[in-house]
The first five atom37 places (N, CA, C, CB, O) and aatype in JSON, in Angstrom:
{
  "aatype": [20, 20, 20, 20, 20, 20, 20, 20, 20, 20, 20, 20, 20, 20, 20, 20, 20, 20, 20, 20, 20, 20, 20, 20, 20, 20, 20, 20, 20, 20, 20, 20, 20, 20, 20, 20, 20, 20, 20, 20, 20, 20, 20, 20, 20, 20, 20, 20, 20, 20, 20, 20, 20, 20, 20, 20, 20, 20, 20, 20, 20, 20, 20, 20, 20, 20, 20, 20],
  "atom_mask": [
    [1, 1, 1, 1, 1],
    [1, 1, 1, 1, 1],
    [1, 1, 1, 1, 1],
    [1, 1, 1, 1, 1],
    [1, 1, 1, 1, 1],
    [1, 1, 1, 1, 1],
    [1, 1, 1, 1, 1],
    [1, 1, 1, 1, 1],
    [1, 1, 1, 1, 1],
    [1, 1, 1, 1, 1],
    [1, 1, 1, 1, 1],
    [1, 1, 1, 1, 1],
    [1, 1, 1, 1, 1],
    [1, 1, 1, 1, 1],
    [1, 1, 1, 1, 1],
    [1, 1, 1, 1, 1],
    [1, 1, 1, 1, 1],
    [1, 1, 1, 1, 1],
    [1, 1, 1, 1, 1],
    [1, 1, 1, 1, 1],
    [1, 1, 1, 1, 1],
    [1, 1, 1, 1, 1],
    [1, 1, 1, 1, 1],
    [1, 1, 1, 1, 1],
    [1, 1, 1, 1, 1],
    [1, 1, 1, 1, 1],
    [1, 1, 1, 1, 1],
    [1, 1, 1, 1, 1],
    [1, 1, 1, 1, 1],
    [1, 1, 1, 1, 1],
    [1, 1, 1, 1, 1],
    [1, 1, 1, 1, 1],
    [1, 1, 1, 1, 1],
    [1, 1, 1, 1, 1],
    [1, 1, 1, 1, 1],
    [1, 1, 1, 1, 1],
    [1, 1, 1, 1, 1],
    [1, 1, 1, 1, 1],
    [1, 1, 1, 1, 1],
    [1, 1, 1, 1, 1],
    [1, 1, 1, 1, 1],
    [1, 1, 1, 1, 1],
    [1, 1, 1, 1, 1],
    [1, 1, 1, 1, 1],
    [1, 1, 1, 1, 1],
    [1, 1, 1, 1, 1],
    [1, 1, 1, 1, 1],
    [1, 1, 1, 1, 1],
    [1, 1, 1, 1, 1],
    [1, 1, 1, 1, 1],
    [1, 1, 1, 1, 1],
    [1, 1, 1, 1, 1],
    [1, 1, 1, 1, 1],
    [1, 1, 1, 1, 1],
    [1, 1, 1, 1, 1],
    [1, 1, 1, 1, 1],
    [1, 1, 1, 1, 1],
    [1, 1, 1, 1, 1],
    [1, 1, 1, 1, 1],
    [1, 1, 1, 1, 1],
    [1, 1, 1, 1, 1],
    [1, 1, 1, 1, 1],
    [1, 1, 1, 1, 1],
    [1, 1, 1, 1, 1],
    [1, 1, 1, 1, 1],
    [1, 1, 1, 1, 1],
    [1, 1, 1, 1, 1],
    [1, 1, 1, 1, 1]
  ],
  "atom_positions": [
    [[-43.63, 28.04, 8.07], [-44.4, 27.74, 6.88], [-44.95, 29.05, 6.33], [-45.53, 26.73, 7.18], [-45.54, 29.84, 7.07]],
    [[-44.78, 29.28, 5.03], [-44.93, 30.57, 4.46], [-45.29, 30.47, 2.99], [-43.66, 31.38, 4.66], [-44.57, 29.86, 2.2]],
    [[-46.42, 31.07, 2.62], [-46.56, 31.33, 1.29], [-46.22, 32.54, 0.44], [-47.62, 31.15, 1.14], [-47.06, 33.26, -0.1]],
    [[-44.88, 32.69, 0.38], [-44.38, 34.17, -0.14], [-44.33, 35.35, 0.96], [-45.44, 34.72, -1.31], [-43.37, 35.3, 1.73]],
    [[-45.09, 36.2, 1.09], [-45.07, 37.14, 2.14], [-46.33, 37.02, 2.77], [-44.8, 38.52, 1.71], [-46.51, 37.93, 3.57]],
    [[-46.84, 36.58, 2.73], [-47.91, 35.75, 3.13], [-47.94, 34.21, 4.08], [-48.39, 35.52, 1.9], [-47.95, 33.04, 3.71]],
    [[-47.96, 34.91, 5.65], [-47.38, 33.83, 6.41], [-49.17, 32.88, 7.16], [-46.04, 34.78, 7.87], [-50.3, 32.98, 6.69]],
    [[-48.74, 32.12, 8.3], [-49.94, 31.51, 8.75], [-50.92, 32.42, 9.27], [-49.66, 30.57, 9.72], [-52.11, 32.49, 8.97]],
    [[-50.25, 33.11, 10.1], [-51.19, 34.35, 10.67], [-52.43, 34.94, 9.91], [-50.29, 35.58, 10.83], [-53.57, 35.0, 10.36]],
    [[-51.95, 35.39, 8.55], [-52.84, 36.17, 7.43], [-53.76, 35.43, 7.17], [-52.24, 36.55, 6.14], [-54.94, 35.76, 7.07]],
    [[-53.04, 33.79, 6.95], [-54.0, 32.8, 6.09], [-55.5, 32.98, 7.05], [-53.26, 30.86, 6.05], [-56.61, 33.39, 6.7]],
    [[-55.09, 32.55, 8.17], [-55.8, 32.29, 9.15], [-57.35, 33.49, 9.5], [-54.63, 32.24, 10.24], [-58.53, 33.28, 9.8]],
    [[-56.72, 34.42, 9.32], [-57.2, 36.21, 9.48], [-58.33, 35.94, 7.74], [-55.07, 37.95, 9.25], [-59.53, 35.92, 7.48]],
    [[-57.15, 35.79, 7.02], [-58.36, 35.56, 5.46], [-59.59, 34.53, 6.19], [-57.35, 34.35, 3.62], [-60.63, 34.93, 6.72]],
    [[-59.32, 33.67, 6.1], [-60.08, 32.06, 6.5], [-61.67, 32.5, 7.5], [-58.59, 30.84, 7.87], [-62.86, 32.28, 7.31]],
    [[-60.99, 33.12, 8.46], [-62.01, 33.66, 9.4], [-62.84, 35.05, 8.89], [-61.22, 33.97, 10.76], [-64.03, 35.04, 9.19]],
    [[-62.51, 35.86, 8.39], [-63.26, 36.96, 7.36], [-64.26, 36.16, 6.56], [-62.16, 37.75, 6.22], [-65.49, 36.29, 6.63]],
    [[-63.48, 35.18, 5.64], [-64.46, 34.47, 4.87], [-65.82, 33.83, 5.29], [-63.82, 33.56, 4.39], [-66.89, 33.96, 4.7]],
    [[-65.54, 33.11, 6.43], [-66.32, 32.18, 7.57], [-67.01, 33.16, 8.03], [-65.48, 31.38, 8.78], [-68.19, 32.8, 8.1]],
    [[-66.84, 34.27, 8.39], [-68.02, 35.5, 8.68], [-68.84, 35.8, 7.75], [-67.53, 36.81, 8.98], [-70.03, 36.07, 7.93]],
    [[-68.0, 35.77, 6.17], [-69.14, 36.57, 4.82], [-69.84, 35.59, 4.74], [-68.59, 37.05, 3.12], [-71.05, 35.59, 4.98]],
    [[-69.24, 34.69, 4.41], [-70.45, 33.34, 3.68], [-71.08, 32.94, 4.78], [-69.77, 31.74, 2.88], [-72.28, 32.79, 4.56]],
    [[-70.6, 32.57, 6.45], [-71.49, 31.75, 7.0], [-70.99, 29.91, 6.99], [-72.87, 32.12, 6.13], [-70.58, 29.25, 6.03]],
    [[-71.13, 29.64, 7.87], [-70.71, 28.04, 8.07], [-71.78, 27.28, 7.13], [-70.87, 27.43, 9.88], [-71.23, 26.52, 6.33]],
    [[-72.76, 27.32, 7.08], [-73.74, 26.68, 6.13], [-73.4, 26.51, 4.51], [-75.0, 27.52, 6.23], [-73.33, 25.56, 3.72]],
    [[-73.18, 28.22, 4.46], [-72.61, 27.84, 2.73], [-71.23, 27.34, 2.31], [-72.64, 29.13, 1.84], [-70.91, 26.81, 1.25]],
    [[-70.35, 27.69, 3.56], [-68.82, 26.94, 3.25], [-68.53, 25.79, 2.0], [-68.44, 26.07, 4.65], [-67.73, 25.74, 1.07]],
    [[-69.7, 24.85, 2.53], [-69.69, 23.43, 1.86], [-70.07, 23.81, 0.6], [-70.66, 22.27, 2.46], [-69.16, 23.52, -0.18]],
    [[-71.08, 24.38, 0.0], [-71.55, 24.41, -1.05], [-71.01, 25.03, -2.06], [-72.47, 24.71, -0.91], [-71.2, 24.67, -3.22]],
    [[-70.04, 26.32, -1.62], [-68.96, 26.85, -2.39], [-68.22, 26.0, -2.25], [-68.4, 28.03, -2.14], [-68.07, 25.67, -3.42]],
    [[-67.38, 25.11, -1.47], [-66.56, 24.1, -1.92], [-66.82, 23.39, -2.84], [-66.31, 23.4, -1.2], [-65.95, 23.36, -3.71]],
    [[-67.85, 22.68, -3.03], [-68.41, 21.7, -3.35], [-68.56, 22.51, -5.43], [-69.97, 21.34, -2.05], [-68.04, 22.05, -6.44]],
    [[-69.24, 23.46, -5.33], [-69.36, 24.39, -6.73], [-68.19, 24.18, -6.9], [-69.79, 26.0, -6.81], [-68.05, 23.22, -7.66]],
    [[-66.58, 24.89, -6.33], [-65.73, 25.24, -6.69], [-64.97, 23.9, -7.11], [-65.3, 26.11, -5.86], [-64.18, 23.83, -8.05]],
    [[-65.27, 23.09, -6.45], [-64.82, 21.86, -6.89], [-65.13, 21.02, -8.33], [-65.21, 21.16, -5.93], [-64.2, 20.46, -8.92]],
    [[-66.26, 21.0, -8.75], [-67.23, 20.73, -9.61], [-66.6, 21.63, -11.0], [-68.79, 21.19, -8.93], [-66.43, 20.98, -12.03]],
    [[-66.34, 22.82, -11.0], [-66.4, 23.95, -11.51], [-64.73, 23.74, -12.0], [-66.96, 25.21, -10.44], [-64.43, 24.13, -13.13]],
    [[-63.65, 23.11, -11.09], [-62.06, 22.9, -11.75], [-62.67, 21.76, -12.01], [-60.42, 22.92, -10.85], [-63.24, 21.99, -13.08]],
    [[-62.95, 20.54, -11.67], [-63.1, 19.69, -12.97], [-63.65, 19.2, -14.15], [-63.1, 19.15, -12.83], [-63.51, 18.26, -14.93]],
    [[-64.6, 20.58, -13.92], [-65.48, 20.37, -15.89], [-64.17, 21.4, -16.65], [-67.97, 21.59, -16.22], [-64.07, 21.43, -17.88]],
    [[-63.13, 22.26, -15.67], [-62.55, 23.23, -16.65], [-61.36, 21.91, -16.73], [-62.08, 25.14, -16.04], [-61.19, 21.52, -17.88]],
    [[-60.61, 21.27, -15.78], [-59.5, 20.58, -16.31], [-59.83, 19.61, -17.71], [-58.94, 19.71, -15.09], [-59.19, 19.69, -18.76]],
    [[-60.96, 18.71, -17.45], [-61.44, 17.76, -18.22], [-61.85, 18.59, -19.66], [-62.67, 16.99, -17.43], [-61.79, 17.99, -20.73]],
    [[-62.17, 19.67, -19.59], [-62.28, 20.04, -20.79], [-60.95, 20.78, -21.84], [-63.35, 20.85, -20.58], [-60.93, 21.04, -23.04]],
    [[-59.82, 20.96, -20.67], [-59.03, 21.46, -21.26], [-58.2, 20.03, -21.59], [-58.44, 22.66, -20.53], [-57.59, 20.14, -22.66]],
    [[-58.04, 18.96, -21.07], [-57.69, 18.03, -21.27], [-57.87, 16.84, -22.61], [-57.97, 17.84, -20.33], [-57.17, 15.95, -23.08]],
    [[-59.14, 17.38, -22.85], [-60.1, 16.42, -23.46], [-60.97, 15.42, -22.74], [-59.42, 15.7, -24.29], [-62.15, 15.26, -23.03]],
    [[-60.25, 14.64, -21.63], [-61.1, 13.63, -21.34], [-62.83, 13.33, -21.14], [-60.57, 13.42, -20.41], [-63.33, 12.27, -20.77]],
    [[-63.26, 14.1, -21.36], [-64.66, 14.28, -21.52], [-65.11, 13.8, -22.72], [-65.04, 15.59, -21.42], [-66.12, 13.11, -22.9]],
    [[-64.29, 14.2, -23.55], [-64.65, 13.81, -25.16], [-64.69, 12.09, -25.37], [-63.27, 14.52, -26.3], [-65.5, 11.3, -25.84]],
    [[-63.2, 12.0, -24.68], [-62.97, 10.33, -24.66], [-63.83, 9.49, -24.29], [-62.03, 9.89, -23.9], [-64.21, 8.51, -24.93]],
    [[-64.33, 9.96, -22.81], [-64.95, 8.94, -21.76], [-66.73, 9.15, -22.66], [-64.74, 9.65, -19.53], [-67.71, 8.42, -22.55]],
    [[-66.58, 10.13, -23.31], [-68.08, 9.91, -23.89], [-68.38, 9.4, -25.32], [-68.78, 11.21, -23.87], [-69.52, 9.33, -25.79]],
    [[-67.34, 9.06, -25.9], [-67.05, 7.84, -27.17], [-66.9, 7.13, -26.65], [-66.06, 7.74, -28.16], [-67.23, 6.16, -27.32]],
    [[-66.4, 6.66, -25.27], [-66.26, 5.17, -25.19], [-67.38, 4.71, -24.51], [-65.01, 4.69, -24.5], [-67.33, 3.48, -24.45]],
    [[-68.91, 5.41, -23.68], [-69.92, 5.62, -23.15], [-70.65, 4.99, -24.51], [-70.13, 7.1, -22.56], [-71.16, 3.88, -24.38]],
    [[-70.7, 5.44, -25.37], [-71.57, 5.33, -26.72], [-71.39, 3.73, -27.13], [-70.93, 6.48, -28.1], [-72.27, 2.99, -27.58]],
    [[-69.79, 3.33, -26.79], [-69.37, 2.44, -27.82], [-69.9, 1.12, -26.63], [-67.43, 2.62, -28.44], [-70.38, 0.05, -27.01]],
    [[-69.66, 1.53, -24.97], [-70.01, 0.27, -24.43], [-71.34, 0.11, -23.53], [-68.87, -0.12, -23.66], [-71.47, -0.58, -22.52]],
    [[-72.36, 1.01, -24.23], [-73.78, 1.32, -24.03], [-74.28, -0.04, -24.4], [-74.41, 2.59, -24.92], [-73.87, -0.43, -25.49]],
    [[-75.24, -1.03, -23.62], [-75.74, -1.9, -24.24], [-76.56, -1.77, -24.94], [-75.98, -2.55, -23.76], [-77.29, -0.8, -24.72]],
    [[-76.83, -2.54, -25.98], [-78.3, -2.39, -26.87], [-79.33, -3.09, -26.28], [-78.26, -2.97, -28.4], [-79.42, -3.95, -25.4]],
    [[-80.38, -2.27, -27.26], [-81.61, -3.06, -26.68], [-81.87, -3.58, -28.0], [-82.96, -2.19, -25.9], [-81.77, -3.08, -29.12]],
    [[-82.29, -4.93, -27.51], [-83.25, -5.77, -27.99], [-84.22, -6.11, -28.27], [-83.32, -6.18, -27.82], [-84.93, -6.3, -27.28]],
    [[-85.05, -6.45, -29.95], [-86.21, -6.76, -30.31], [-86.34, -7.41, -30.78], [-86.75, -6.3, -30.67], [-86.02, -7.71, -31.93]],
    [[-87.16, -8.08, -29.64], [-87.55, -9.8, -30.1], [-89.13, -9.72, -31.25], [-88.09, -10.98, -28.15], [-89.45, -10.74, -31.86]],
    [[-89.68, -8.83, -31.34], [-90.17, -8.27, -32.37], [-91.78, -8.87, -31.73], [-89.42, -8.77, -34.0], [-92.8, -8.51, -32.31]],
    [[-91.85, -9.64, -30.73], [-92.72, -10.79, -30.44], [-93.33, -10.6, -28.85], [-91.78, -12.25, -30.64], [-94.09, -11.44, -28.38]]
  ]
}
């Protein structure tokens, strides 16, 4: 299994460097950002943001005044 010239060994060697800079604690939280962070960029390159928030508007219930 190989990613270009870039085999398991390296991955592994990157992976553990990283796990030293950041620390096991922040792992999650850069995941978690980085995650967050591709789907406001896909959804915006997509549009669907635009959509799902016209159709938010359109099936918002109203409120009611019974005036009384």
């Amino acid at each position: 299994m190989g990613f270009g010239p870039i085999g398991l060994p390296q991955i592994l060697i990157i992976l553990l460097v990283i796990l030293l800079i950041f620390g096991a604690k922040r792992l999650p939280e850069i995941g978690a950002s980085l995650g967050k962070g591709i789907r406001t960029f896909k959804s915006s390159v997509t549009g669907e943001d635009e959509v799902n928030q016209a159709e938010n508007k359109n099936d918002a219930p109203k409120s009611r005044d019974d005036g009384g």
